[in-house]
C-alpha positions as CSV (number, residue, x, y, z in Angstrom):
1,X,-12.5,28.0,-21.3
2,X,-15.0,26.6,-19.1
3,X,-14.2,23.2,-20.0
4,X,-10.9,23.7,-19.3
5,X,-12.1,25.2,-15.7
6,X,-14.2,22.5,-15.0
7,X,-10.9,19.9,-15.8
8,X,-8.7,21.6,-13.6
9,X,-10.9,21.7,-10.8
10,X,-11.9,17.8,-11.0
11,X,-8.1,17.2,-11.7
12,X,-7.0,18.5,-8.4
13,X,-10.0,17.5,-6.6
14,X,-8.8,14.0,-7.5
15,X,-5.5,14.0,-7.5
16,X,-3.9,17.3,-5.8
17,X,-3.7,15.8,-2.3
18,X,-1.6,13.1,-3.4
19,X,0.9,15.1,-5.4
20,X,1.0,17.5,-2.5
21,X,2.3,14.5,-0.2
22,X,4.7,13.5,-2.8
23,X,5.9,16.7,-3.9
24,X,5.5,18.8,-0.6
25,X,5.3,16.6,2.7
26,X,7.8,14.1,2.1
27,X,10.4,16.2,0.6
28,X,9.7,18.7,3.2
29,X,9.7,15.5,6.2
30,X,13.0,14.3,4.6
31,X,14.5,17.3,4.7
32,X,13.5,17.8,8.4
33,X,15.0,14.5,9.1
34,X,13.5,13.8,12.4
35,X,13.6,10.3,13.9
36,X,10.2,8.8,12.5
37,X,8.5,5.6,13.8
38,X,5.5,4.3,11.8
39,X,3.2,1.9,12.8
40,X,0.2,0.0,10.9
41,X,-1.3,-3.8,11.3
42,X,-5.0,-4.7,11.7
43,X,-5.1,-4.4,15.9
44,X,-3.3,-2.4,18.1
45,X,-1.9,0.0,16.0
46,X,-3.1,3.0,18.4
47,X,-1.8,1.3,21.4
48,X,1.1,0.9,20.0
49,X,2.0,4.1,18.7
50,X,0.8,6.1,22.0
51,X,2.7,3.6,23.9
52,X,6.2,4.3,21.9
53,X,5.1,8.4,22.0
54,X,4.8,7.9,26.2
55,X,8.1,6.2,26.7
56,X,9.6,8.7,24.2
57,X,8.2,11.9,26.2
58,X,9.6,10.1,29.2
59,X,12.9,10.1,28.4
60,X,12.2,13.7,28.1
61,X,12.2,14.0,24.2
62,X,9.7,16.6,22.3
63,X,7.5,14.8,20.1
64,X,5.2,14.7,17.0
65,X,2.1,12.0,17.3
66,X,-0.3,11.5,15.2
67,X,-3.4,8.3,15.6
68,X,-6.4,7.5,15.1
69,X,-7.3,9.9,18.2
70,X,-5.9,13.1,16.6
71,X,-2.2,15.1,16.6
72,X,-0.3,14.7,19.8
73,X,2.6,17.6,20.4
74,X,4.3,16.4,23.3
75,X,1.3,16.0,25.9
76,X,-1.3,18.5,24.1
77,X,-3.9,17.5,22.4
78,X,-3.9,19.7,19.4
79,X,-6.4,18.0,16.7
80,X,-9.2,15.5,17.7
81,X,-9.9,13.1,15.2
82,X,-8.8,10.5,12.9
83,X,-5.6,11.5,11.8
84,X,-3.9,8.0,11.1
85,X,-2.5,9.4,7.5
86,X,-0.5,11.8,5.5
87,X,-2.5,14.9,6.9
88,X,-1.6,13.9,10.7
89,X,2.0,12.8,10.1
90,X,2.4,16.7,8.5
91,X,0.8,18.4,11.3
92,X,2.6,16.8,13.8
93,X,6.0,17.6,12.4
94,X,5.2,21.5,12.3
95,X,6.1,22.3,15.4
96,X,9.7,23.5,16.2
97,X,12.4,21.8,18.7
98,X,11.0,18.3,17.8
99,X,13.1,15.3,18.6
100,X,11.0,12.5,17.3
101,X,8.0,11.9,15.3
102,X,5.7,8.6,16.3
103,X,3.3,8.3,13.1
104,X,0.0,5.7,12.9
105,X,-0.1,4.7,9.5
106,X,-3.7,3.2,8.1
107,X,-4.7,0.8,5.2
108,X,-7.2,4.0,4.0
109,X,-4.2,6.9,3.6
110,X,-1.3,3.8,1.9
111,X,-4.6,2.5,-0.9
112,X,-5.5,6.6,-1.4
113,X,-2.6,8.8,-1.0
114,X,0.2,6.6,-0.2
115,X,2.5,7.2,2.4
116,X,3.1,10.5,3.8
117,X,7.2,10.0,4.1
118,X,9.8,8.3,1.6
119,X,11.2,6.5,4.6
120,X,11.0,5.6,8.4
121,X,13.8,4.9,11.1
122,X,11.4,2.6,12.3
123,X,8.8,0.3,11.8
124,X,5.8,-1.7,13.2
125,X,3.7,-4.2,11.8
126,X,1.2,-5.4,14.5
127,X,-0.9,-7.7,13.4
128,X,-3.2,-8.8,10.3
129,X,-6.3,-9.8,10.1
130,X,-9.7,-9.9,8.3
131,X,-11.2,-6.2,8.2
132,X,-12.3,-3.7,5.2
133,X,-12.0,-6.9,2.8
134,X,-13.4,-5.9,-0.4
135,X,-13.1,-2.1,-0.6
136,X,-10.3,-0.6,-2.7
137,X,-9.1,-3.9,-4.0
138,X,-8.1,-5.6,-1.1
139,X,-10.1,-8.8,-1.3
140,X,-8.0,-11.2,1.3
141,X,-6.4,-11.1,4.0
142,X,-3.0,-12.1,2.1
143,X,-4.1,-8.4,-0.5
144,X,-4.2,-6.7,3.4
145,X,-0.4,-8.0,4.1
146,X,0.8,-6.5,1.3
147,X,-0.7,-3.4,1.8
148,X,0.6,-3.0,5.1
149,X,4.0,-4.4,3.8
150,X,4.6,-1.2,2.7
151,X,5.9,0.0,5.9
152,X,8.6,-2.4,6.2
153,X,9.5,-1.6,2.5
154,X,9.9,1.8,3.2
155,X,12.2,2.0,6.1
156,X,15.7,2.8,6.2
157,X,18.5,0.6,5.6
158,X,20.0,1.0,8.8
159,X,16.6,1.5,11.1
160,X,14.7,-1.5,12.3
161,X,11.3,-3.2,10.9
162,X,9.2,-4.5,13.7
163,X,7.0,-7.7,13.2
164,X,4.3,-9.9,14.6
165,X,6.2,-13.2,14.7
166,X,3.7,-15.0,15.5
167,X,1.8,-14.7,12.2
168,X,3.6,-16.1,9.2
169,X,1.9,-13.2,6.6
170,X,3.6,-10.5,9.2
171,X,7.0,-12.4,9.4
172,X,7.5,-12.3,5.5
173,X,7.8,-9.1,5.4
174,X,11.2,-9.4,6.5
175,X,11.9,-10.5,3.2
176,X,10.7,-7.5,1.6
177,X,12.5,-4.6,3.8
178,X,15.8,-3.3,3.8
179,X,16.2,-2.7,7.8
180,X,16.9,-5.4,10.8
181,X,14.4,-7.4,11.3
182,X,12.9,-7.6,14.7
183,X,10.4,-9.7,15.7
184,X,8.0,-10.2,18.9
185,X,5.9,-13.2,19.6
186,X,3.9,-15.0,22.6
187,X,5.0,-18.1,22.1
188,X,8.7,-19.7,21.5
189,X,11.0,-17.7,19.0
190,X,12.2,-19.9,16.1
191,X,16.0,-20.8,16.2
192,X,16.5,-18.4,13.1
193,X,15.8,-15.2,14.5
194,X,18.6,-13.2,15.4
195,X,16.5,-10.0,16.8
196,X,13.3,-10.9,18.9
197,X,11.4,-10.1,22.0
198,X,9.4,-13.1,23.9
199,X,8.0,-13.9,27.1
200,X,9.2,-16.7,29.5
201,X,8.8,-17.1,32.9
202,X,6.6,-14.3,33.5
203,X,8.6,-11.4,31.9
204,X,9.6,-10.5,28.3
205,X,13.0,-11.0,27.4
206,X,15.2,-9.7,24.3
207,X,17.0,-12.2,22.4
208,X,20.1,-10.4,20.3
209,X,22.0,-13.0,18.4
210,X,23.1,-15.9,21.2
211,X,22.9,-13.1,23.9
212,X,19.2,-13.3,26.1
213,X,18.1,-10.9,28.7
214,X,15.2,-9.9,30.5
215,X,13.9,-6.5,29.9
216,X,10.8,-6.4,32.2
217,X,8.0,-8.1,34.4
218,X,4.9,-8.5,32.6
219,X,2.7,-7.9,35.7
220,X,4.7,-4.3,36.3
221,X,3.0,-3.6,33.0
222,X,-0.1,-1.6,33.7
223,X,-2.1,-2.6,30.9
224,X,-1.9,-6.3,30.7
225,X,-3.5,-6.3,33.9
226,X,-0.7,-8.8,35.3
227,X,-0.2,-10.5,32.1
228,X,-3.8,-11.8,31.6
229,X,-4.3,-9.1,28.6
230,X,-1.8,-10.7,26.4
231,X,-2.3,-8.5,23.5
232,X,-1.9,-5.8,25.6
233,X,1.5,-7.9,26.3
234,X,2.5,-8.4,22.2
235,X,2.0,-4.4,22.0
236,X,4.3,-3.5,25.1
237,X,6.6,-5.8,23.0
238,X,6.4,-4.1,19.9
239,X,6.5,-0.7,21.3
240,X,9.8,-1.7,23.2
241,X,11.3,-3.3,19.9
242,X,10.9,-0.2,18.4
243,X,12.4,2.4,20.9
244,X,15.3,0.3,21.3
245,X,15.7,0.2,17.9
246,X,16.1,4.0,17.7
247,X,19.0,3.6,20.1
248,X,21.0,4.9,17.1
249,X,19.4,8.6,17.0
250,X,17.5,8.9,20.4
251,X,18.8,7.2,23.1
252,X,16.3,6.0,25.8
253,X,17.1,4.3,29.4
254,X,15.7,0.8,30.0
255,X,14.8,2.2,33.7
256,X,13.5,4.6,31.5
257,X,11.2,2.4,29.5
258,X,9.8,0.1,32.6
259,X,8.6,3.1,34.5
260,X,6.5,4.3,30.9
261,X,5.2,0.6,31.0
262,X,4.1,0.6,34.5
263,X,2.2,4.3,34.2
264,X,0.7,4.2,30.7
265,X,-3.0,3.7,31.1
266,X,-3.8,4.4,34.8
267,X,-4.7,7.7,33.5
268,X,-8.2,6.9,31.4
269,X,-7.0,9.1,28.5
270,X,-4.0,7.1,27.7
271,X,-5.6,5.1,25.6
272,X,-9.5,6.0,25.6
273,X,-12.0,3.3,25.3
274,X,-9.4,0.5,24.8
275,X,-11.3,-2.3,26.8
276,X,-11.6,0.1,30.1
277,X,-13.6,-0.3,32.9
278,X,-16.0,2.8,34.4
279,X,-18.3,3.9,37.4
280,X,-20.2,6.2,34.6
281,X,-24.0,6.8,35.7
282,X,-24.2,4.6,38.2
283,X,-23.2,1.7,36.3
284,X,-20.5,-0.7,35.2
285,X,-19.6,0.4,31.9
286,X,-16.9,-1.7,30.1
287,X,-15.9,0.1,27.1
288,X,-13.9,-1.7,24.1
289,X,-13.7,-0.6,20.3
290,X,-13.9,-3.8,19.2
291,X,-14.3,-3.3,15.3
292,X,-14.2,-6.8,13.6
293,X,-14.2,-10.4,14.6
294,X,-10.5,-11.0,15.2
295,X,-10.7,-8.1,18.3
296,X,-14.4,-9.5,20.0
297,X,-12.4,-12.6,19.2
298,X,-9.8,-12.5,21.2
299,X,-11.7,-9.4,23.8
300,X,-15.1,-11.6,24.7
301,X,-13.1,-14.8,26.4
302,X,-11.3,-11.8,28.7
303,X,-14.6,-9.8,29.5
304,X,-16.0,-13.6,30.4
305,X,-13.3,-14.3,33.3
306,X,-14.0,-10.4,34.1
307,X,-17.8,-10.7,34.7
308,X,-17.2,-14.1,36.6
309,X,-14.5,-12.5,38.6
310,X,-16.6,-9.3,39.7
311,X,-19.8,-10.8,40.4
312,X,-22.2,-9.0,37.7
313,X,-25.1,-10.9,37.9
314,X,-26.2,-9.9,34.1
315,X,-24.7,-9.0,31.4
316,X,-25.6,-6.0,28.7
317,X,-23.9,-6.2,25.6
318,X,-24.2,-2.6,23.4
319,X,-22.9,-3.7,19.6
320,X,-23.0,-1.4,16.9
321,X,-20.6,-1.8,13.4
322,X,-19.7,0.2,9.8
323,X,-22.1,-0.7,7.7
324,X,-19.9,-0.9,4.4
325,X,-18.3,-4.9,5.8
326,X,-20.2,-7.9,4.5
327,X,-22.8,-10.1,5.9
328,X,-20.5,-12.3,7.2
329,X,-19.0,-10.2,9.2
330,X,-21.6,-9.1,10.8
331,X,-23.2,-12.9,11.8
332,X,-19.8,-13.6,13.1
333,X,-19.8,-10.5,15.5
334,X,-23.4,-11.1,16.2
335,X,-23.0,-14.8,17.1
336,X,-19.8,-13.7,19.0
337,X,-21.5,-11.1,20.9
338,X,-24.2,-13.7,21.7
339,X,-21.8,-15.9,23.2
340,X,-21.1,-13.2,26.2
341,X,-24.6,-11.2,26.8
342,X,-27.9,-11.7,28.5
343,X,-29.3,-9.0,26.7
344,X,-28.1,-7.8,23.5
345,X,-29.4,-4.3,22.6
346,X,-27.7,-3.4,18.5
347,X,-27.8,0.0,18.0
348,X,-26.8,1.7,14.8
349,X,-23.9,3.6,14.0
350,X,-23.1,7.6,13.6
351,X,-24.7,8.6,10.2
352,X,-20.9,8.9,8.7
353,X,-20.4,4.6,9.3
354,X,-23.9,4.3,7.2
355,X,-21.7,3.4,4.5
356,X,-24.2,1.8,2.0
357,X,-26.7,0.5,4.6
358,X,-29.9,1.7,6.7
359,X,-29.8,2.3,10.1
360,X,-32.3,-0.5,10.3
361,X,-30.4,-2.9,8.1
362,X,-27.6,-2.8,10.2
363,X,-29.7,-3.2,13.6
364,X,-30.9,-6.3,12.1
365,X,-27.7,-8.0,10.9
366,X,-26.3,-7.4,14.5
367,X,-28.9,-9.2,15.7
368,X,-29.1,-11.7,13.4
369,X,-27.4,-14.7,15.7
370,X,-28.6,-13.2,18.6
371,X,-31.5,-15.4,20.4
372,X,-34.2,-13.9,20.5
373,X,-35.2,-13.7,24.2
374,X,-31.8,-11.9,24.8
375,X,-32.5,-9.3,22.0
376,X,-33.6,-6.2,24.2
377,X,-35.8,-3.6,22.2
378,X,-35.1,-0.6,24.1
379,X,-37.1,3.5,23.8
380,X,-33.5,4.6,25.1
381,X,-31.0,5.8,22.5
382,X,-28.0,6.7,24.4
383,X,-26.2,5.0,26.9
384,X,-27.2,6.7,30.1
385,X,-30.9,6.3,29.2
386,X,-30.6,2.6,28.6
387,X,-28.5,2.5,32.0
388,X,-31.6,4.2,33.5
389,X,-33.8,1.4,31.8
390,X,-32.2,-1.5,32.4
391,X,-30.6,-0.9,36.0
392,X,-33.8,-0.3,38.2
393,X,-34.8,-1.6,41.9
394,X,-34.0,-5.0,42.2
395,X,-32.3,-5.7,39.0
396,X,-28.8,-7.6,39.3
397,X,-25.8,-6.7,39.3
398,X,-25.1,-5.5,36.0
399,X,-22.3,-4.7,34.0
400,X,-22.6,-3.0,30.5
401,X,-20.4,-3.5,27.6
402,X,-20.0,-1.3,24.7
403,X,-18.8,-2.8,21.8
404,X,-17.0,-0.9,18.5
405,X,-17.8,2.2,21.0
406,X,-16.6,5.0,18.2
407,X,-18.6,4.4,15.6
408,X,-21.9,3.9,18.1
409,X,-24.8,6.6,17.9
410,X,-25.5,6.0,21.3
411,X,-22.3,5.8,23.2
412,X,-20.2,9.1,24.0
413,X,-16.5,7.5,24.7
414,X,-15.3,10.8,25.6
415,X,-18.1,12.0,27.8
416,X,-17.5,8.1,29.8
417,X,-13.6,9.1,30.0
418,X,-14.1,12.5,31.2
419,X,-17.2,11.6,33.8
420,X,-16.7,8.2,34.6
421,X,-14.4,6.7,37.2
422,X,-11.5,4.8,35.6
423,X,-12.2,0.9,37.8
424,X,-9.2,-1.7,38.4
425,X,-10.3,-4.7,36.6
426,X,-9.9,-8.4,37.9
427,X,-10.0,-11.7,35.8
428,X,-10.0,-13.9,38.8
429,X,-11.8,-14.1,42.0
């Protein structure tokens, strides 16, 4: 008998949260039949989905959100957290009088539960690119495309599947869905596409079979900061693709949709600590949650035309990471990183991002392409004290950037929202 105890209780302990989600939630989400959007891809993916939950609550519908952030019920916050899985999706659909459901949907919940619905109205594959490589069998980027390929597979015949066209693994997964394909890319659309979003002449237009029109400005699009943010610009894109593609179930104004775009991030929490710049202590404080090289990547060229553009004399870069990625990883970030700061100060993450490593360990690898006289040992441990060390009489100008800002033991992104002055930034003098 005790045997038999101690097998039931590993047995559900393994595997009762994933027949809950196939036997409970999704019957249970099917039934409730609510418009659903899902979004995944490497980048952007919490952009994205607050973006399409904004212009949704805009056009006056009640919704269901659930990111990386938490679980959004119309404009409450009602969990804090990461909820970018199964367990968020469910909570967010509890409520009653919902119109719509906007759902993040990470690599972690599709490799350990699978997905928390049997199909979405919508889809949105942002982006792919090299991160958690070699942790639950995904050991290339072309293993991460066909984990997020499951999206696209699971959306309805007669909803719409959203895609990156300007990366080729992203536009095969045209192949493997049953929906219209939709695409959004940066630079020319190929002949081929019927359904695509791209900019020209300073807007982004919507191509729909031979018919083009233009659907907004780019520079009335708060957060690409006039277009220089591009990414910023492919994720407006996507989000777009994918409201207009619920045009079926919820209808949504295009006056509707460039207002949204021109409000969403002047308030700070829109999207928290997504490359924002603060007054927080007395000091310049750009914060970004850059997590792997593709994001410092494309974020460090930016924050260089920034610094040049405001004047900072000196620049402090704050870098922290996970500790479970490879050493690779971490000399590309370092060396990145490098590229940008005067001073480098690596700090280690939150005891949860460990993940296999020493606090130490990690300290050093961050630092391990970093020259040595800009590696700054500091006493400090949180990010007003080394603003208090670093910024005394007659230092210059200086503007601090925190790096992968989450996952940092000595960064508070919420305490920097909540105190700090949300600042206009400039890319040009």
């Amino acid at each position: 008998m005790g045997l038999r105890r101690f097998f039931n209780r590993w047995y559900w302990t393994r595997h009762g949260r994933k027949l809950k989600i196939r036997f409970v939630r999704r019957p249970l989400l099917t039934l409730g039949g609510l418009p659903l959007v899902a979004v995944t891809g490497t980048n952007g993916k919490t952009t994205t989905t607050l973006l399409i939950n904004r212009i949704l609550r805009d056009a006056g519908f009640r919704t269901g959100c659930s990111c990386t952030e938490g679980v959004l019920i119309d404009d409450q916050w009602v969990v804090h957290g990461d909820e970018a899985g199964s367990r968020g999706l469910w909570l967010a659909s509890r409520p009653r009088g919902l119109h719509a459901l906007v759902a993040e949907t990470a690599r972690g919940g599709i490799l350990r539960y699978g997905l928390g619905f049997s199909a979405c109205h919508a889809s949105v594959v942002t982006n792919v690119a090299a991160d958690h490589l070699g942790q639950h069998g995904v050991e290339s980027v072309e293993d991460m495309a066909e984990v997020k390929s499951t999206l696209p597979r699971h959306t309805r015949r007669d909803g719409v599947t959203v895609l990156n066209g300007d990366q080729p693994l992203v536009r095969e997964m045209a192949a493997k869905s049953p929906a219209r394909a939709v695409y959004f890319t940066l630079n020319e659309p190929l002949a081929s596409w019927e359904h695509c979003y791209f900019v020209h002449d300073g807007a982004i237009h919507r191509k729909h079979g031979a018919e083009t029109e233009r659907v907004v400005d780019v520079d009335l699009i708060y957060m690409t900061h006039g277009g220089t943010v591009t990414f910023q610009v492919a994720n407006a894109m996507a989000a777009i693709a994918a409201v207009e593609g619920l045009q079926p179930w919820l209808t949504v104004p295009r006056s509707s949709i460039e207002q949204s775009l021109a409000s969403f991030g002047r308030d700070p929490r829109d999207i928290p600590g997504r490359m924002q710049l603060f007054r927080y202590e007395g000091a310049d404080v750009l914060i970004s949650l850059s997590k792997n090289p593709d994001t410092y990547g494309r974020e460090i060229p930016l924050l260089q035309r920034l610094a040049r553009a405001h004047g900072y004399g000196r620049v402090v870069c704050i870098v922290s990471n996970v500790g479970n990625r490879d050493e690779s990883h971490f000399r590309e970030v370092s060396r990145l990183v490098a590229s940008m700061g005067d001073l480098v100060v690596g700090v280690p993450p939150h005891d949860e991002y460990l993940r296999g490593k020493t606090r130490e360990e990690i300290v050093r690898l961050l630092e391990s392409e970093v020259p040595a006289e800009k590696v700054a040992r500091m006493r400090a441990t949180t990010l007003p004290g080394l603003i208090a060390e670093l910024q005394g009489a007659g230092s210059p100008s200086t503007l601090f950037v925190s790096f992968a800002s989450r996952i940092s033991s000595a960064v508070d992104v919420d305490d920097v929202v909540k105190r700090g002055e949300l600042l206009p930034m400039r890319f040009s003098s």
